[in-house]
C-alpha positions as CSV (number, residue, x, y, z in Angstrom):
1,X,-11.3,6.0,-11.8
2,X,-7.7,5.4,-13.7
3,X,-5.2,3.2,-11.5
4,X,-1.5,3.7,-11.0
5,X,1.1,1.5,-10.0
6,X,4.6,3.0,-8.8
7,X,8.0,1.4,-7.8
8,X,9.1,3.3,-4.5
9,X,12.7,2.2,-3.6
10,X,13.2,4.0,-0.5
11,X,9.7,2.1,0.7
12,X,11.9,-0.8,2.5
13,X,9.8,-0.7,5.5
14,X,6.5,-0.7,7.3
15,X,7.4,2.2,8.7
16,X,8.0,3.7,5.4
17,X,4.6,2.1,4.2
18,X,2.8,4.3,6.9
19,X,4.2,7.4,5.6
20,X,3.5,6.7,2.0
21,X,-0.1,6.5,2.7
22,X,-0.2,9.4,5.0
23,X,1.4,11.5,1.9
24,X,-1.2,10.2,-0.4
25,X,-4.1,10.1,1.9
26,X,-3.3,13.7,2.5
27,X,-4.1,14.7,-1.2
28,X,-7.2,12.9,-0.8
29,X,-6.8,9.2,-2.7
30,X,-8.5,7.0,-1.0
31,X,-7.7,3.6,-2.7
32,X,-3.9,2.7,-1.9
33,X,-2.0,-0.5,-1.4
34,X,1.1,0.0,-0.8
35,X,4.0,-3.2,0.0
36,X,7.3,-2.6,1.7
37,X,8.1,-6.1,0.7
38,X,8.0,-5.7,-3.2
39,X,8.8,-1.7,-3.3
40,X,5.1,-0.8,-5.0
41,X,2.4,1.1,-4.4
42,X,-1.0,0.3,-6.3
43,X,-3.7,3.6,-6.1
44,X,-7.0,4.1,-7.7
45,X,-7.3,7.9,-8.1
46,X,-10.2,10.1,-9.6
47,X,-8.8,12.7,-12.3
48,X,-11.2,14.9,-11.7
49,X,-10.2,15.6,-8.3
50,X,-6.5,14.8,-8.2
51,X,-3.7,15.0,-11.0
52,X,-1.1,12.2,-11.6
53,X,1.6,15.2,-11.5
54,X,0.3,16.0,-8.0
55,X,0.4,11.9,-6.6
56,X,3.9,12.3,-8.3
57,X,4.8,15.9,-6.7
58,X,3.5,14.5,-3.2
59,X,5.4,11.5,-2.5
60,X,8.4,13.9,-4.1
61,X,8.0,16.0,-1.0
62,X,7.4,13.6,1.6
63,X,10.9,11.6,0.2
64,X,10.0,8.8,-1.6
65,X,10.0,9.8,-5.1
66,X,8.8,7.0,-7.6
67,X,11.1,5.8,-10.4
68,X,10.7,6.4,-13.7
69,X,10.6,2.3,-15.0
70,X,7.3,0.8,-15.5
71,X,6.0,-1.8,-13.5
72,X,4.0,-4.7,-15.2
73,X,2.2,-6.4,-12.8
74,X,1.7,-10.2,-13.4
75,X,-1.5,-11.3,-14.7
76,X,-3.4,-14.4,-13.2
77,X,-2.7,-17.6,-14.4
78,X,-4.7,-18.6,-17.8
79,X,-6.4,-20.8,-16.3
80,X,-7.9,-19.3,-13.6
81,X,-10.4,-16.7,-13.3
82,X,-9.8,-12.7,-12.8
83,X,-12.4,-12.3,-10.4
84,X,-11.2,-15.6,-8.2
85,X,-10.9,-14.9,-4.4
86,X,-7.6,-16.5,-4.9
87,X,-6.2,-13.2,-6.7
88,X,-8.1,-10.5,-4.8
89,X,-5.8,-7.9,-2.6
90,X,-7.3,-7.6,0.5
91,X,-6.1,-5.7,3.8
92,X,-5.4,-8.3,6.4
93,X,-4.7,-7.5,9.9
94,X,-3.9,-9.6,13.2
95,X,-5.4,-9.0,16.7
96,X,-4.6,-10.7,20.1
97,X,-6.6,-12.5,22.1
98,X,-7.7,-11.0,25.1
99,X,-7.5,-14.0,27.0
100,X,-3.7,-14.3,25.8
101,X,-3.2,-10.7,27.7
102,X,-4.9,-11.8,30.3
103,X,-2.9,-15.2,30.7
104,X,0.3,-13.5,29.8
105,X,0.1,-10.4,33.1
106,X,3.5,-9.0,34.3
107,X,5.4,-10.5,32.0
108,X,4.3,-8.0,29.0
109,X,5.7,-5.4,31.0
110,X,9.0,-6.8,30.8
Protein backbone atom coordinates (compact mmCIF):
# COMPACT_ATOMS: atom_id res chain seq x y z
CA UNK A 1 0.00 0.00 0.00
CA UNK A 2 1.86 3.49 -0.82
CA UNK A 3 0.01 6.63 0.81
CA UNK A 4 -0.74 9.99 -0.70
CA UNK A 5 -1.47 13.13 0.77
CA UNK A 6 -2.93 16.06 -1.49
CA UNK A 7 -3.81 19.82 -0.91
CA UNK A 8 -7.33 20.39 -2.48
CA UNK A 9 -8.14 24.13 -2.43
CA UNK A 10 -11.48 24.15 -3.71
CA UNK A 11 -12.29 21.38 -0.69
CA UNK A 12 -13.71 24.38 1.63
CA UNK A 13 -16.65 22.42 2.67
CA UNK A 14 -18.35 19.34 3.84
CA UNK A 15 -20.20 19.30 1.09
CA UNK A 16 -17.11 19.38 -0.97
CA UNK A 17 -15.69 16.63 1.33
CA UNK A 18 -18.64 14.33 0.27
CA UNK A 19 -17.78 14.64 -3.33
CA UNK A 20 -14.11 14.12 -3.03
CA UNK A 21 -14.73 10.80 -1.65
CA UNK A 22 -17.43 9.87 -3.99
CA UNK A 23 -14.73 10.66 -6.88
CA UNK A 24 -12.19 8.54 -5.20
CA UNK A 25 -14.33 5.86 -3.93
CA UNK A 26 -15.54 5.57 -7.51
CA UNK A 27 -12.02 4.41 -8.77
CA UNK A 28 -11.99 2.02 -6.00
CA UNK A 29 -9.63 3.45 -2.99
CA UNK A 30 -10.94 2.54 -0.15
CA UNK A 31 -8.67 4.30 2.60
CA UNK A 32 -9.47 8.19 2.42
CA UNK A 33 -9.50 10.95 4.95
CA UNK A 34 -10.30 13.79 3.66
CA UNK A 35 -10.66 17.51 5.85
CA UNK A 36 -12.57 20.54 4.59
CA UNK A 37 -10.99 22.35 7.44
CA UNK A 38 -7.19 22.00 6.51
CA UNK A 39 -7.80 21.58 2.49
CA UNK A 40 -6.16 17.78 2.47
CA UNK A 41 -6.90 14.64 1.59
CA UNK A 42 -4.81 11.56 3.11
CA UNK A 43 -5.51 8.06 0.87
CA UNK A 44 -3.85 4.71 1.08
CA UNK A 45 -4.02 3.24 -2.40
CA UNK A 46 -2.85 -0.16 -3.84
CA UNK A 47 -0.63 0.29 -7.10
CA UNK A 48 -1.44 -2.68 -8.42
CA UNK A 49 -4.97 -1.81 -8.81
CA UNK A 50 -5.02 1.98 -9.21
CA UNK A 51 -2.39 4.49 -10.59
CA UNK A 52 -1.43 7.79 -8.82
CA UNK A 53 -2.06 9.46 -12.51
CA UNK A 54 -5.62 8.06 -12.28
CA UNK A 55 -6.36 9.45 -8.25
CA UNK A 56 -4.87 12.58 -9.97
CA UNK A 57 -7.03 12.47 -13.35
CA UNK A 58 -10.20 11.65 -11.16
CA UNK A 59 -10.43 14.41 -8.75
CA UNK A 60 -9.35 16.51 -12.19
CA UNK A 61 -12.70 15.58 -13.62
CA UNK A 62 -14.89 15.74 -10.75
CA UNK A 63 -13.31 19.66 -10.14
CA UNK A 64 -11.11 19.65 -7.43
CA UNK A 65 -7.76 19.30 -8.93
CA UNK A 66 -4.82 18.91 -6.36
CA UNK A 67 -1.95 21.42 -6.40
CA UNK A 68 1.20 20.75 -7.30
CA UNK A 69 3.15 21.91 -3.58
CA UNK A 70 3.93 19.21 -1.29
CA UNK A 71 2.38 18.73 1.85
CA UNK A 72 4.55 17.67 4.99
CA UNK A 73 2.54 16.51 7.49
CA UNK A 74 3.66 17.20 11.05
CA UNK A 75 5.22 14.43 12.87
CA UNK A 76 4.33 13.59 16.65
CA UNK A 77 5.98 15.18 19.26
CA UNK A 78 9.49 13.58 20.28
CA UNK A 79 8.40 12.60 23.11
CA UNK A 80 5.57 10.76 22.53
CA UNK A 81 4.93 7.64 20.88
CA UNK A 82 3.84 6.97 16.99
CA UNK A 83 1.44 4.46 17.81
CA UNK A 84 -0.31 6.66 20.80
CA UNK A 85 -4.08 6.74 20.69
CA UNK A 86 -3.50 10.38 21.09
CA UNK A 87 -2.25 10.70 17.27
CA UNK A 88 -4.51 8.15 15.62
CA UNK A 89 -7.11 9.53 12.87
CA UNK A 90 -10.13 8.11 13.52
CA UNK A 91 -13.82 8.78 11.80
CA UNK A 92 -15.95 10.25 14.47
CA UNK A 93 -19.51 10.76 14.04
CA UNK A 94 -22.49 12.18 16.25
CA UNK A 95 -26.00 10.69 16.72
CA UNK A 96 -29.11 12.01 18.60
CA UNK A 97 -30.79 10.66 21.19
CA UNK A 98 -33.96 9.25 20.60
CA UNK A 99 -35.40 10.40 23.65
CA UNK A 100 -34.29 14.09 22.60
CA UNK A 101 -36.66 13.52 19.31
CA UNK A 102 -39.00 12.25 21.34
CA UNK A 103 -38.96 15.18 23.98
CA UNK A 104 -38.47 17.72 21.21
CA UNK A 105 -42.17 16.67 18.87
CA UNK A 106 -43.61 19.46 16.76
CA UNK A 107 -41.23 21.68 17.24
CA UNK A 108 -38.60 19.85 14.74
CA UNK A 109 -41.03 20.46 12.15
CA UNK A 110 -40.73 24.06 12.48
Amino acid sequence: MEQMVLRIPKMWADHHVLAVRRALADIGIQEIEASSARRLVRLSFDPSVVESEAILRALRDAGYAPTEEEVRLPEPPANKEPGSPWFVHVARTAQTNRLDLEMSGDFRKY
